[in-house]
N, C-alpha and C positions, 0 to 999 in steps of 0.2 A: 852628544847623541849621534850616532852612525848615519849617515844621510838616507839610506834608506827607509831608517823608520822615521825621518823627518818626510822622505816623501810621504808616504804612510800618514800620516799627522796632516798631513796638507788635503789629503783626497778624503779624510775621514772629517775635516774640516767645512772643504767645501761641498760635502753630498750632505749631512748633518748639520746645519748649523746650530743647532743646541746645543751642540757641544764646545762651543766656542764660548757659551756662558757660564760653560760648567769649569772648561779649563782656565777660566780668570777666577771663577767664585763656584766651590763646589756644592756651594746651598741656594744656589738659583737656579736650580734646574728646570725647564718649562714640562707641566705634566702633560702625559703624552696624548691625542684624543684617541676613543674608543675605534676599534674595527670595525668600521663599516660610515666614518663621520666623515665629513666633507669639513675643513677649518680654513678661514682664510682670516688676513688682517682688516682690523675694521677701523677707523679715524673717529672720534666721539666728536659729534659736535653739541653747540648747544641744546642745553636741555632734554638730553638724550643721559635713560640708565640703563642698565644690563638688561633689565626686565622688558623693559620697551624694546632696545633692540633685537633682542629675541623673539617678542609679537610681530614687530616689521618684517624681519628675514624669516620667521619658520609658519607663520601666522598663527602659534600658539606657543603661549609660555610656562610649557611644562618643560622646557628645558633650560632654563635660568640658571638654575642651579650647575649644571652639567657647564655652562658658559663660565660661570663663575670660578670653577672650581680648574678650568685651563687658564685661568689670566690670576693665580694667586696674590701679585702684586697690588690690585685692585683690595683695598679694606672696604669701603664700604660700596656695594654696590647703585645704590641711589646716589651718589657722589662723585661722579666723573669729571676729567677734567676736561675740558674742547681742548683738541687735535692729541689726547693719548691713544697711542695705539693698544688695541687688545683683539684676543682671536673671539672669535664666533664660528660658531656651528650654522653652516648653511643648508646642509641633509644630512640627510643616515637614510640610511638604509631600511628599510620596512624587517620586523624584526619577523622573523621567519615563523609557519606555524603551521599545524596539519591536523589533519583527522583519524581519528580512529576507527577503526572498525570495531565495535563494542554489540553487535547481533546480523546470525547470519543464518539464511531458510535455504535449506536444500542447495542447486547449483549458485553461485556466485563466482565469477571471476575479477581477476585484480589487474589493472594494466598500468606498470611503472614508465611515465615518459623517462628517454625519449624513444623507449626499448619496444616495438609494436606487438610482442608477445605478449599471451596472458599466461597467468596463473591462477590458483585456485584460493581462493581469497579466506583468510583465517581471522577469526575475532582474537583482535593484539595488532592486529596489522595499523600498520600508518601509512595513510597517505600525503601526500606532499603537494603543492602545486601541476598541476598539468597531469597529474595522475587518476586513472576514472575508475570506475567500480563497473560491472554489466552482471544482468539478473537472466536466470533463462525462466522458463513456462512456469509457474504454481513456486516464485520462488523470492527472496525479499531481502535488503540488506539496508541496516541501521548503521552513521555513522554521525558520530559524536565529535563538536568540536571543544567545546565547552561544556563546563556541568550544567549551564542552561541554555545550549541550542544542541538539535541534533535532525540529523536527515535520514528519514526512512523510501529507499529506493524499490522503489512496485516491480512488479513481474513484469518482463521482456522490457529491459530499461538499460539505457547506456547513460551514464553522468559523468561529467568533467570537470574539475576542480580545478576551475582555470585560473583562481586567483584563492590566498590562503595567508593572510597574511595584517600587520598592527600598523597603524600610520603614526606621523609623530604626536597627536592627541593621544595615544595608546588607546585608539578605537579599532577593535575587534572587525578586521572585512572578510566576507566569504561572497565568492563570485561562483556559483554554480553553473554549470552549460546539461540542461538535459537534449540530449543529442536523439535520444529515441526511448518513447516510455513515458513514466511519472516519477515526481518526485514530490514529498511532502514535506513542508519543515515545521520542526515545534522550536516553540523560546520562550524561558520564563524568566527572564533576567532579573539578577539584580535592580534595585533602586539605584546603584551608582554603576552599573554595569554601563558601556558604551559600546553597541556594535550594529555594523551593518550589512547589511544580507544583500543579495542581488537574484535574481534568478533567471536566467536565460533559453529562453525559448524560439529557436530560431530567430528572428528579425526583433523578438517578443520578448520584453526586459519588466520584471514585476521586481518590485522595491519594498519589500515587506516593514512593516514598524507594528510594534505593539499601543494598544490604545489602553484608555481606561483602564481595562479589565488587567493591566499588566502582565498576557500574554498573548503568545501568538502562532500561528495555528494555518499555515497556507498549502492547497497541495495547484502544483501547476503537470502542465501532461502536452508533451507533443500529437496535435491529432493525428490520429493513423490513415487518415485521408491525403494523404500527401502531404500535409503541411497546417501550420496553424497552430495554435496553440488554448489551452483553454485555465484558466486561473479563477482558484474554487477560494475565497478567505472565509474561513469557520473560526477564526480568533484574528484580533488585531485586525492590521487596514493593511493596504496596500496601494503604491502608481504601480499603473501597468502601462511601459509607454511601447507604439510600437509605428511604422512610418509615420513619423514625427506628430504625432498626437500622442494627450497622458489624457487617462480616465482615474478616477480615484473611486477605488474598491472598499468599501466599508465591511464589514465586520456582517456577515452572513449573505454577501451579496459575489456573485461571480462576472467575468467578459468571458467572449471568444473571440479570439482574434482569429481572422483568415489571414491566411499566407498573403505575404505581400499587403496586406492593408492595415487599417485603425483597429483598437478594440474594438468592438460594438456595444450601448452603452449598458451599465450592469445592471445585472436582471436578480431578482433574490433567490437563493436558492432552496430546492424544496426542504420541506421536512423529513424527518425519520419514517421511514412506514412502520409499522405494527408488526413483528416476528408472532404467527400461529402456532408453527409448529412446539406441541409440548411438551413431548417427550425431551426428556436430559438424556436418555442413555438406547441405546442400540445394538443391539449384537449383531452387526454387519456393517460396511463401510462406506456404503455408497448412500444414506437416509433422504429422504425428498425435505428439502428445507422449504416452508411453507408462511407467509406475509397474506397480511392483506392491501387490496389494491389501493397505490394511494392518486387523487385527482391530481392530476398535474403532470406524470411519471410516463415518460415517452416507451423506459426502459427500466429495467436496475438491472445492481451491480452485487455478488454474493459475497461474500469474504468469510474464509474458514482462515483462522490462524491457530498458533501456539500459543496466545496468550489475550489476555483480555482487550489490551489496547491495542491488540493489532500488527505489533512491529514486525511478528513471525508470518509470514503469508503461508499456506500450507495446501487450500486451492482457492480458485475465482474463479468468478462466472461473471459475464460482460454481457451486455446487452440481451439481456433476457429478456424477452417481453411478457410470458406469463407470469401469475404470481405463485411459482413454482421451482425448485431447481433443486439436482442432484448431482452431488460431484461422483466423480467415475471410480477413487478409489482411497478414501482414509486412513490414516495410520491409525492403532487401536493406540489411542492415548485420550487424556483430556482434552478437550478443543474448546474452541468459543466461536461464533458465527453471528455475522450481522450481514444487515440491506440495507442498500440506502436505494432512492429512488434517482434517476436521471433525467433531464427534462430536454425537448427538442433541440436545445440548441448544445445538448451535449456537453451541460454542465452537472457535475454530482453534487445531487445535494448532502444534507446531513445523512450518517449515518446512526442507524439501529445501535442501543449499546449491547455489546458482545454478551450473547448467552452460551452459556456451557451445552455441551458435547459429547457425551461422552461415549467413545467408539472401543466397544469389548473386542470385536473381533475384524480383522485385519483383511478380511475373504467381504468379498461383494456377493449382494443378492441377486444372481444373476436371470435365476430360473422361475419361469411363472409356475401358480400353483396346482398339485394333482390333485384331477379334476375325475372321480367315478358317481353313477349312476347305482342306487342299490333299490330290488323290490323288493316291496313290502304287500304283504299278501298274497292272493294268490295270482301266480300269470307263468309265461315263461317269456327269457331271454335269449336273442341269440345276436350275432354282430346284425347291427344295424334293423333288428326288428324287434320289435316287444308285442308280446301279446298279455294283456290284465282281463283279467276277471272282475266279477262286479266287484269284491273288498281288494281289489289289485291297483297300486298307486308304483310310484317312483320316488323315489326322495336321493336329491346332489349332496355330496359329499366330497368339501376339498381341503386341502389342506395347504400350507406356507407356514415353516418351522422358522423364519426366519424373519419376513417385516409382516406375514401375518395376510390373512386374506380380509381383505377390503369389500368385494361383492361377489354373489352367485346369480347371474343374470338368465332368463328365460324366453325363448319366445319359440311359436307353435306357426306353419305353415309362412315362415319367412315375414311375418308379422313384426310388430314392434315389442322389445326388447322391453322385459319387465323383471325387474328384481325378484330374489327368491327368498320371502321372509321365514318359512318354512313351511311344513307338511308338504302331503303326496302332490305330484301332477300324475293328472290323468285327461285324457280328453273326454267329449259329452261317449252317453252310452249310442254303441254301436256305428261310430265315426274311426277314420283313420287319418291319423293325422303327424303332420314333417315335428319333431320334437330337437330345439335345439339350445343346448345349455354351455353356458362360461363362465368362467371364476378369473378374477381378475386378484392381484395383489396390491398393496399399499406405493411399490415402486410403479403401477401402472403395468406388471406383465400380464399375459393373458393368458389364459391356457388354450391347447387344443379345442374346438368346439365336441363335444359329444352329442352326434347325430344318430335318427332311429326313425324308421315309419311304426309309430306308435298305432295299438286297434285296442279298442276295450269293447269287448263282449261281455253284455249283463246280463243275456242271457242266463237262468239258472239250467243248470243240466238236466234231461230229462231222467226220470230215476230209471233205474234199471229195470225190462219187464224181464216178469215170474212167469210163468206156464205151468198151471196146476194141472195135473193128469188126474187126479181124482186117487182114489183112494185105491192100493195094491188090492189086486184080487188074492 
C-alpha cells in the first residue's frame, strides 16, 4: 500500500474509531445513533439492565429499545454482565413540530422568526417555534396543532409560539406567549394522547389539563389596561401561577391577575344571557342585535362570526353596556351571532350558542324614516300652519323600506311625547295649538320633526244670504 493511503487509513482510523472493528471483522460494525442523540459509554454494574439504565439517565423508558438496538452484542437485555461496557442514550433532541394555519377572518398577518417582517398569513401556512401570528379589528385566526388541540386567536391579538415541540416521553408541549389580545384553546384528546399546554400572559402562566369531561376549553386575554391578564376555563381545569403563587381554576370558574401580582382567588363565571332578537334574516347590514339583561353582567361582549362555533370572527362589540348592539357593516352571507355577559372584574362569562343571521343585502340602513303629515277632511295647509274645519283631522304617514318603522310619536305645545296608535289629531275646537310629530325606525333613527301651529275652527259657516227684491214688475 503506497504510504499515502496508509496515511489516509491512520487519520480515518483515528477520527472513526469504528472503523477499526470493521477493518479486523466486517460484521461487527457498531450501529450508528440517530441525528440529534447524545451516546456515551456506560460501565454496568450490579444489578443494573438496559431498561433500568435508561429510566436512571433519560427518566423514562421509552427508549430501551433504541438503547438496545446500539449495543447489539448485548442478547439479552435483563442479563448484563458488571463492568461491560455499552452505549446509552443520554438526550435527543426534542423532535421538532409546528402549527398550522387551518382558518383565517379577514386581515391576518404571519411573522417568521427571526425575520421582523410580516406577511399575510394563508390557511396551509406552518409555523414553527418563535414564529407568531397578529389579527387586526373584526378579524380572527385558527391554528391547529394536532387533530385534537387547536388555538383560535381573537381580534387586535399578537401570539408567540415560543416553544412547539415532543420531549423524550413523546409528550406533545405547546408554549404559547399572548403578547397583545386573546387567545382561546380547545383539546379533545385522545385516551392515550399525552400533551401539555402552557399559556403565557405577561408575568401570567396558566397550565391547562383536561378533567372528567375529557375536554378542554380555556380562553386567556392580555388586559388592555396596561397589563394583567384575565383566564376564563369553560372546559377542563387549569394552574394559573403568577408572582410566585398558583390558584387552581376549575371547570366554569375564572382569576384576574393584575400586573405585577397574584391571581385573585377564582370567581364563577356568568351564564349565557338569552339572545331576543328574532328575526333570522335582514335585508340590510348593520340589524340591532337584541339579549335580555342578565344579573350579574357589568358589560357584554357581541360576536358575529362565519360559522357556528365561532372560529371566523366577522365583527365584536366589547363592553357594551346596553342590552343592545349594532355592528356598522355585514357582509350579505349567512352568519351566526351570540353574547355572553362580563362581570366587574372583567372576566367573560359563557357565551350564547350561535344563532343564524342571515344578511341579503350588503348596504347599511343608514337613514331614518320619511316622515309626512296628510289632511283628511276639510282644512287647509300651508308650511308650518294648518288650519281644520270642524270634520278636518291630520293623520302621519312614514315610511322605512328597510328595518321598518318602529314608532310615530306625538306631542302638542312641547308637552310630553305620546305614541301615534292611529286616527286624525286635531286639537280642542277653537284652540291653537304647537303640533309636533316623529317616526323613529327599528335601528333607532329619527326623522326630521314635523312642526305646525295647528287652529281648528268648528265654526259652521254661515250660509250664504239671498236678497229677494220681490217679484219683476
Amino acid at each position: 500500500m503506497p504510504n499515502r493511503w496508509k496515511t489516509l487509513a491512520a487519520v480515518l482510523l483515528a477520527t472513526f474509531p469504528a472503523l477499526r472493528s470493521v477493518a479486523q471483522d466486517p460484521m461487527s460494525v457498531e450501529p450508528l445513533p440517530r441525528p440529534g442523540d447524545t451516546v456515551v459509554w456506560h460501565v454496568v454494574k450490579e444489578g443494573q439492565t438496559l431498561l433500568g439504565i435508561t429510566v436512571a439517565t433519560l427518566g423514562t423508558g421509552n427508549l430501551w429499545k433504541e438503547n438496545h438496538r446500539l449495543n447489539p452484542q448485548v442478547k439479552d437485555p435483563d442479563l448484563l454482565r458488571i463492568g461491560q461496557r455499552i452505549r446509552i442514550i443520554t438526550a435527543r433532541d426534542p423532535k421538532a413540530r409546528d402549527a398550522e394555519v387551518t382558518r383565517i377572518s379577514r386581515v391576518v398577518k404571519a411573522r417568521r422568526f427571526p425575520d421582523p417582517a410580516e406577511s399575510d398569513a394563508r390557511v396551509g401556512d406552518r409555523l414553527k417555534e418563535k414564529d407568531g401570528i397578529r389579527t387586526e379589528r373584526n378579524s380572527s385566526a385558527e391554528l391547529t396543532f394536532s387533530p385534537e388541540s387547536r388555538l383560535l386567536v381573537g381580534e387586535l391579538s399578537l401570539v408567540i409560539l415560543e416553544r412547539v415541540d415532543s420531549n423524550l416521553r413523546g409528550v406533545k408541549r405547546e408554549s404559547i406567549e399572548i403578547r397583545r389580545g386573546e387567545a382561546e384553546v380547545f383539546a379533545r384528546p385522545f385516551r392515550a394522547d399525552k400533551s401539555e399546554i402552557e399559556i403565557v400572559v405577561g408575568n401570567t402562566r396558566a397550565k391547562p389539563r383536561t378533567d372528567g369531561s375529557g375536554r378542554l376549553q380555556m380562553r386567556s386575554r392580555k388586559a388592555r389596561d396596561g397589563g394583567g391578564a384575565k383566564v376564563m376555563v369553560y372546559g377542563g381545569r387549569s394552574d394559573v401561577e403568577a408572582a410566585g403563587s398558583t390558584v387552581h381554576v376549575a371547570r366554569g370558574m375564572g382569576t384576574a391577575v393584575p400586573e405585577g401580582g397574584p391571581p385573585a382567588p377564582p370567581e364563577r363565571l356568568l351564564p349565557a344571557p338569552t339572545p331576543l332578537s328574532g328575526a333570522a334574516s335582514w335585508a340590510y347590514s348593520n340589524p340591532i342585535l337584541r339579549w335580555a339583561k342578565l344579573p350579574g353582567a357589568e358589560t357584554y361582549r357581541v360576536e358575529v362570526c362565519s360559522d357556528r362555533r365561532c372560529a371566523g370572527i366577522v365583527a365584536q362589540g366589547t363592553e357594551i353596556r346596553e342590552t343592545q348592539w349594532s355592528p356598522e357593516r355585514l357582509p350579505a352571507n349567512t352568519l351566526y351571532w351570540r353574547v355572553s355577559g362580563v362581570s366587574p372584574s372583567g372576566l367573560d362569562g359563557y357565551p350564547s350558542r350561535g344563532r343564524p343571521l342571515v344578511i341579503s343585502s350588503a348596504e347599511p340602513d343608514e337613514a331614518p324614516p320619511s316622515l309626512s303629515l296628510e289632511l283628511r277632511g276639510t282644512g287647509k295647509m300651508e308650511p308650518g300652519s294648518v288650519l281644520l274645519a270642524a270634520d278636518g283631522r291630520l293623520e302621519p304617514v312614514a315610511e322605512d323600506p328597510l328595518s321598518g318603522v318602529l314608532e310615530i310619536r306625538y306631542r302638542w305645545n312641547d308637552g310630553s311625547w305620546k305614541s301615534w296608535t292611529g286616527g286624525g289629531l286635531a286639537p280642542p275646537d277653537g284652540e291653537t295649538q304647537r303640533l309636533e310629530v316623529q317616526a323613529e325606525d327599528h335601528l333607532g333613527h329619527i326623522s326630521e320633526s314635523w312642526t305646525a301651529q295647528v287652529h281648528r275652527d268648528a265654526t259652521p259657516p254661515e250660509p250664504p244670504r239671498v236678497e229677494w227684491a220681490g217679484p219683476k214688475a
